[in-house]
Structures are given as structure tokens and as C-alpha cells.
C-alpha positions in Angstrom: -12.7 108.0 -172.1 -10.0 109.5 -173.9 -7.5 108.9 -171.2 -8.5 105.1 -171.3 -7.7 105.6 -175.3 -4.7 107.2 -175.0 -3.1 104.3 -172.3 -4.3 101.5 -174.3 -2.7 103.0 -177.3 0.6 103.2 -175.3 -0.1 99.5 -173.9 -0.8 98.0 -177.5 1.2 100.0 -180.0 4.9 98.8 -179.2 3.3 95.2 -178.8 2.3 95.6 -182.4 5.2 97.0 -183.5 7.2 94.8 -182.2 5.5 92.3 -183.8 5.3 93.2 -187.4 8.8 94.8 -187.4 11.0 92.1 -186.0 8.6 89.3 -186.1 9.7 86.7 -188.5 6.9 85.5 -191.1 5.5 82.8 -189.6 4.9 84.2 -186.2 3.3 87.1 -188.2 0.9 84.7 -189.7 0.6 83.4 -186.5 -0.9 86.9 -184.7 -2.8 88.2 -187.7 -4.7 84.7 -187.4 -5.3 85.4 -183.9 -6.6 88.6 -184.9 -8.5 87.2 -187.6 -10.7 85.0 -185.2 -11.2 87.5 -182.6 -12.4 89.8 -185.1 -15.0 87.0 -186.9 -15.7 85.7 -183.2 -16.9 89.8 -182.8 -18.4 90.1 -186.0 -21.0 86.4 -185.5 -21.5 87.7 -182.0 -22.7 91.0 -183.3 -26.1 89.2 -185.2 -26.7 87.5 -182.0 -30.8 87.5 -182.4 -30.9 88.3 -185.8 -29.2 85.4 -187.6 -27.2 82.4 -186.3 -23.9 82.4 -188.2 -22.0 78.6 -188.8 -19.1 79.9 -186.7 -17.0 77.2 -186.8 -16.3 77.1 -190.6 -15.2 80.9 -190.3 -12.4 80.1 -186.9 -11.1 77.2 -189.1 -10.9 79.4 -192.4 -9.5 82.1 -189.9 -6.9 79.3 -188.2 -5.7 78.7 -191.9 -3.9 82.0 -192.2 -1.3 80.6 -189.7 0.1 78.0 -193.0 -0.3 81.0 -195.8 3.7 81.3 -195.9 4.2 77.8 -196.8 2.3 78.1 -200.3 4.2 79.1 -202.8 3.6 83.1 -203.7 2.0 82.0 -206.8 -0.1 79.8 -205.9 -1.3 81.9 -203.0 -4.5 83.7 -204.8 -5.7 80.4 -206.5 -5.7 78.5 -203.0 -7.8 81.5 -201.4 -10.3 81.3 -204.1 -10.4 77.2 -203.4 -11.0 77.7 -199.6 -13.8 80.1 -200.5 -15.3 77.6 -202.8 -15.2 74.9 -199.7 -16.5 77.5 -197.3 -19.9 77.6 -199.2 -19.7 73.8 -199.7 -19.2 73.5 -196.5 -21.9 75.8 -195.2 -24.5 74.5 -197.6 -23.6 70.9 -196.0 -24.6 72.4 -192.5 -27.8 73.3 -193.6 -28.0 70.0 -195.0 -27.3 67.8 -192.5 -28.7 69.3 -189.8 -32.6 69.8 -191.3 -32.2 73.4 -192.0 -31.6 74.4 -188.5 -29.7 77.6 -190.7 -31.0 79.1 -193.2 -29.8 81.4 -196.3 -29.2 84.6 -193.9 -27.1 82.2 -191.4 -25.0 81.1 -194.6 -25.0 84.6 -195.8 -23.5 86.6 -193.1 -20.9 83.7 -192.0 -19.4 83.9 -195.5 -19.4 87.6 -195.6 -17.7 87.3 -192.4 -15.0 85.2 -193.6 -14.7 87.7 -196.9 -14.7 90.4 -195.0 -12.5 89.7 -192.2 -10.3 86.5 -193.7 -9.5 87.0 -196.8 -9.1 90.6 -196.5 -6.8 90.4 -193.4 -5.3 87.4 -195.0 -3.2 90.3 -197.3 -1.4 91.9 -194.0 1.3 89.1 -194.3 1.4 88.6 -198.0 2.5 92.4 -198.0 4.7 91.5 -195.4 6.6 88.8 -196.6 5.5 88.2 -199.8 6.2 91.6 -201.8 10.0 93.2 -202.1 10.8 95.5 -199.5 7.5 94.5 -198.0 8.2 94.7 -194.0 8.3 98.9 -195.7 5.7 98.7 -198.0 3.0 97.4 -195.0 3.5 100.4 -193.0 1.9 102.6 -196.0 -1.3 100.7 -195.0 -1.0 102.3 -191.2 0.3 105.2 -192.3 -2.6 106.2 -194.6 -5.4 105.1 -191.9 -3.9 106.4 -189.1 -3.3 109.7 -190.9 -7.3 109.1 -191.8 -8.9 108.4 -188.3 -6.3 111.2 -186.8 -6.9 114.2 -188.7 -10.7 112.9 -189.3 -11.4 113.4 -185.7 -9.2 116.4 -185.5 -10.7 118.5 -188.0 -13.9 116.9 -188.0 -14.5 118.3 -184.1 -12.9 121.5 -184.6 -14.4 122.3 -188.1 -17.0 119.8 -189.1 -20.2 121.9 -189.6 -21.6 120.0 -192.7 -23.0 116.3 -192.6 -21.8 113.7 -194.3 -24.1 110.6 -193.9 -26.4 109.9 -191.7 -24.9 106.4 -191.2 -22.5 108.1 -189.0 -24.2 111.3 -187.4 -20.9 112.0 -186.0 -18.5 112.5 -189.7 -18.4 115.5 -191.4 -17.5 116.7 -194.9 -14.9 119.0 -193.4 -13.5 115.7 -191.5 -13.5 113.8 -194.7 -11.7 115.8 -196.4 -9.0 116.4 -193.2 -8.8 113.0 -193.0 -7.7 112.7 -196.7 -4.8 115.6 -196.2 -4.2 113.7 -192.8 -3.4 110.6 -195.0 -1.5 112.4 -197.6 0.3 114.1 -194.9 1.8 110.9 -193.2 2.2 109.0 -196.5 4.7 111.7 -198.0 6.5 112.0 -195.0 6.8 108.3 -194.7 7.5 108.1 -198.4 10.6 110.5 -198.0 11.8 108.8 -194.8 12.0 105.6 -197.3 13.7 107.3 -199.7 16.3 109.1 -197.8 17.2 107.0 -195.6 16.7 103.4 -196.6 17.4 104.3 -200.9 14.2 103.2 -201.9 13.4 105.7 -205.0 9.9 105.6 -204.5 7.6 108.1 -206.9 6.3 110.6 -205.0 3.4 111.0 -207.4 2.7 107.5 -207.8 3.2 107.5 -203.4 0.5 110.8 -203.1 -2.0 109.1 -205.6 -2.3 105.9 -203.0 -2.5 108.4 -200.1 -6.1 109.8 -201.5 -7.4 106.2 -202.7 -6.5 104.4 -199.6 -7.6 106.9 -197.5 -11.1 107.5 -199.4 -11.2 103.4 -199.1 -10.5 103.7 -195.1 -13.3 106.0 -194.8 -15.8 103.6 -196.4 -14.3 100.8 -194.5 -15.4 102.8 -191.4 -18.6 103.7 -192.9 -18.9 99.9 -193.8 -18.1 98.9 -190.3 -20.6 101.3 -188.9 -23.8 100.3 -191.3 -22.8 96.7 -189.9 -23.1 97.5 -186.1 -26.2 100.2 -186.7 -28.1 97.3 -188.4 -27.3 95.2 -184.9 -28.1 97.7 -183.0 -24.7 98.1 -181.0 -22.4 100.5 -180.7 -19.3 98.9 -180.8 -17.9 95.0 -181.5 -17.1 94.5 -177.8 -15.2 96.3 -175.2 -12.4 94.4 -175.0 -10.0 97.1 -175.5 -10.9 100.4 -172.8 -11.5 103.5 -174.9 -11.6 101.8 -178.6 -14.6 99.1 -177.8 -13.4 96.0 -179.8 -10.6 94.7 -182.3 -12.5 95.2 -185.1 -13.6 98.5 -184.5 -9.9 98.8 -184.3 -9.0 97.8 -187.7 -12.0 98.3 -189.4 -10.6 101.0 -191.7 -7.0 99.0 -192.4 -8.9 95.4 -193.3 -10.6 97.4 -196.3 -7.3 99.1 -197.4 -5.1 95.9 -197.5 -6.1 93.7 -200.3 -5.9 97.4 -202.8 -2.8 98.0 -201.2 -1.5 94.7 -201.9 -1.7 95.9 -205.6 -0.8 99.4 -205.9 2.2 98.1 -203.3 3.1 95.1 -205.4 3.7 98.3 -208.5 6.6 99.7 -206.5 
């Protein structure tokens, strides 16, 4: 298992990379739409026998992240909160028009799918492309949950004798807390490679206060992603990726981190 981990990492890593680093914004858009629907397509295909999610009105929310560049910045935030206000029109209509065959739960879990997933992902290009400095800035986001998950595992195997949660047998207090100096760790170096070498004068304090709120926000993304797929009774999205079972169990962590660290980015 952690051979198939390790070579899909080496497979999908430069892909991504690639991708986000010389990518221009609309082909951005473009792949974190893909994403976007993969990730909802996983999510609705998780309740299968509990609920019956409106899918369709989640792809075609998810399909609109592909256009977010060509809305002006500041109109960006009031014509999310619009598409939200259509996706529960519109998912009230379904239930309408076709006699109830959904019901409140249906309607409930495809729009937290969509808030979950779409709007939070929806922030990965507005970082991008929409702050200063931004195609910089995003990689705090990876940094900081990669640094989490990493030193998590690390310390959490090696040194994890106390339970955290029973929503996740497998975390530890002693991992939480490694995964918070994991964070820390790769944020400051990151934060010096910026300032060194590409004059950005960011605040170091300012830089290690985000590394210990987005990484305590990872952590709860993962916990969040975990009370999601323990309530469906799975143990991971899919296994469409050897070794790391779905996309969104994946990016779990990194879609709960993006829309705070649109803000505390937006500061520097």
C-alpha cells in the first residue's frame, strides 16, 4: 500500500504542479472544475442508499467554476452567493415538479455538497489569480496541509499513545500536535524562501500565526471528511487513485483551508 502511495504521488504531483505553476488562469479554472465534479460525483455516490442527492444541479454549479475569471474581482463573492440562492430554488423546483420523488434530506446533502466542495474549492483560483502575488500565496495552502498530513502520520505512528477522537481511531494527540509543528515547519521555510529570494517581505509572525490556524482547520477538514464517510459506512470516496482511495479523500484537508486562506492571504 505504501509503495502504491508513494508512485502515485510521483505520477500526480508534477502533473499538478505543472498545472498550477505555469498554467494560465483559465485553464486553472478549467482543472479545479474538473476536480470540483469528481469530487461532488464522490461525495452524491457516497449516500448511495441513504439519500438520493439532485446531482445534476451540483455538476452544473461545479461546471461554473470554469467562467469565475471572467467576473470582475469584485463582483466575484456577490455572484457566488446568487448561484447559491438558485441552487436551492432550483432544488426546491425538483422536488416540485417531480411529486416529491426527493425529499428534504435529498435537497439537504446535494446543497452541502455543493458548499462543501464548490464554493469552497471555487477559492483555489481566486487565490491564484485574483490576489497579488497569488500564484505564491496558493502554495501556503499546500504547504500548511501537507506539512499537516506528513508530520501527522509521522509522529502520530511513532509517538501517538493518547486518543484523540473516536471519529478517527487512528489520530492521536501526539499526531495533532506534530502535525501542527509539521505545518509551522514548511510554512516558515516557505515563508523565507519568498522572502529571500523572490523580495516579498512577508511577516514572519503574521506567516507562523496562519501556519497554526490552517493547520488546526486541515485537521478538522479531515475529521470532517471522516464523520462524512463513517456515517456512509465506507472507508474511502472511491479508489480511483492506488494507495490514497479517492480525490476527495485527497484534498479533503486543503478544500477546508482555502476559503480562510483566501483572507488571511488577501492581508499580505
Amino acid at each position: 500500500m505504501n509503495i502504491k502511495r508513494f508512485v502515485s504521488g510521483i505520477i500526480l504531483f508534477p502533473i499538478f504542479a505543472v498545472i498550477i505553476i505555469f498554467g494560465n488562469k483559465y485553464l486553472v479554472d478549467v482543472f479545479i472544475s474538473i476536480i470540483a465534479i469528481m469530487s461532488l460525483h464522490e461525495f452524491y455516490k457516497a449516500f448511495k442508499g441513504k439519500a438520493n442527492p439532485i446531482q445534476w444541479i451540483g455538476y452544473v454549479t461545479a461546471g461554473l467554476i470554469c467562467f469565475i475569471h471572467l467576473i470582475p474581482n469584485e463582483y466575484v463573492l456577490p455572484a457566488t452567493t446568487l448561484i447559491i440562492l438558485f441552487n436551492i430554488l432550483a432544488l426546491f423546483t425538483q422536488v416540485v415538479v417531480t411529486n416529491m420523488k426527493n425529499n428534504i434530506t435529498d435537497i439537504a446533502i446535494s446543497l452541502f455538497g455543493v458548499c462543501y466542495i464548490v464554493f469552497f474549492l471555487m477559492f483555489a483560483p481566486l487565490i491564484r489569480d485574483s490576489l497579488n502575488n497569488g500564484k505564491i500565496l496558493i502554495w501556503y495552502v499546500f504547504f500548511a496541509a501537507w506539512g499537516t498530513d506528513i508530520f501527522a502520520y509521522l509522529i502520530g505512528k511513532n509517538f501517538g499513545k493518547h486518543k484523540f477522537t473516536e471519529l478517527s481511531p487512528n489520530k492521536s494527540i501526539e499526531g495533532c500536535l506534530g502535525g501542527v509543528f509539521g505545518s509551522i515547519l514548511l510554512v516558515m521555510i516557505y515563508t523565507w524562501v519568498c522572502n529571500t529570494y523572490w523580495n516579498m517581505n512577508i511577516n514572519y509572525a503574521y506567516a507562523f500565526g496562519i501556519s497554526i490556524f490552517l493547520s488546526v482547520i486541515s485537521q478538522i477538514g479531515d475529521l470532517a471528511a471522516s464523520s462524512v464517510k463513517r456515517h456512509c459506512g465506507i472507508k474511502d470516496y472511491s479508489n480511483l487513485i492506488p494507495g490514497h482511495g479517492g480525490i476527495l479523500d485527497r484534498i479533503d484537508s486543503v478544500i477546508f483551508i482555502l476559503p480562510f486562506a483566501y483572507f488571511l492571504l488577501s492581508i499580505i
